[in-house]
N, C-alpha and C positions, 0 to 999 in steps of 0.2 A: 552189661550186667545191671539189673536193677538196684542194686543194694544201697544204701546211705551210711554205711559205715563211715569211712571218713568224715570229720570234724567238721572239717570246712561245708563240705557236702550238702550234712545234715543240717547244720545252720542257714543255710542258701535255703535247703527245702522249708526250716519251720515257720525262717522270716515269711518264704511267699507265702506260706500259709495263714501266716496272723495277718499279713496285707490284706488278703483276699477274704478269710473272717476274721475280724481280731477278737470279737468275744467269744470265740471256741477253743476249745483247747487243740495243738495239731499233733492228730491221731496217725500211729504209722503201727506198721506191724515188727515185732521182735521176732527171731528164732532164740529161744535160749540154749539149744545147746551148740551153734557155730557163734553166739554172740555178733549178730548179724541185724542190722536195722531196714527194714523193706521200704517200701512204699505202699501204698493201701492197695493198688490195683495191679500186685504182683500174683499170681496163681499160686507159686509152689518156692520155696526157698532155695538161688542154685547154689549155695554151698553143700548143703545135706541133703539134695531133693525134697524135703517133706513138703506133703500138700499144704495149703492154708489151714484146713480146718485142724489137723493133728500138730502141729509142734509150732507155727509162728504164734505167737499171739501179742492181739489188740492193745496195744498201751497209745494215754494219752499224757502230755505234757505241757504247762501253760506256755504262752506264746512267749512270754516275760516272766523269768525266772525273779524269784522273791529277793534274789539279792540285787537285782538291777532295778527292782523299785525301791529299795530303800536304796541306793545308790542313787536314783533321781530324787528320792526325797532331801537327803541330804544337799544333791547340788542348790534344789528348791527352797530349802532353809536358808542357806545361805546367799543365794542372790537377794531374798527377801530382805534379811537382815541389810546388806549392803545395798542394795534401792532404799529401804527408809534409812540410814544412817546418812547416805550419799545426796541424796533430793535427788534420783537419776530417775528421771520419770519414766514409767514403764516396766521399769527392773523390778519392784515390788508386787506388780498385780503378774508378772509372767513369774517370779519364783513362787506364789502364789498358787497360779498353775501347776505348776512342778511337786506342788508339795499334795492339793488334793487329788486331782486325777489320779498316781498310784496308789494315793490310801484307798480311794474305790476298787480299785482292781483287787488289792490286796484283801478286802473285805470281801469282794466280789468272787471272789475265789474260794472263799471256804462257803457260800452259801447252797446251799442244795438246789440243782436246777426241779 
């Protein structure tokens, strides 16, 4: 069965997906009325048979959901603050990291391609 319903599943699929492009959003197909998550190169849905073109449709998703960049911003904040508080060399320009990179994506995301 093609489907990606289960949790884990779906996760496994959206990671390779952001691996393989991370600045895309990763695209899969819904059924809405078995509540069913496809894969893009599925034909036809096998809970309810419908063909692609009538009842799954095309949704996209960031690869990185907006609460796990402000969850790396925050971890980001705070190594910051504890590398300069600390003298821990390193710890300040990597929380550094931590803190601009998602504010990119985050901004990055609402712009219009």
């Amino acid at each position: 069965m093609k489907t990606l319903n289960p949790v884990p599943k779906f996760l496994a699929y959206a990671l390779s997906q952001a691996v393989k492009h991370p600045t895309k959003p990763v695209t899969y197909l819904y059924c809405p009325e078995c509540k069913v998550r496809l894969k893009l190169d599925a034909k036809e849905c096998p809970v309810c048979q419908h063909k692609v073109g009538n009842s799954p449709e095309v949704r996209q998703e960031s690869p990185i959901p907006w609460w796990g960049s402000v969850l790396v911003i925050v971890v980001g904040i705070s190594c910051w603050v504890l590398g300069s508080c600390l003298n821990v060399v390193g710890l300040d320009e990597a929380g550094r990291a931590l803190v601009y990179i998602p504010l990119g994506s985050l901004f990055g995301m609402s712009l219009p391609r």
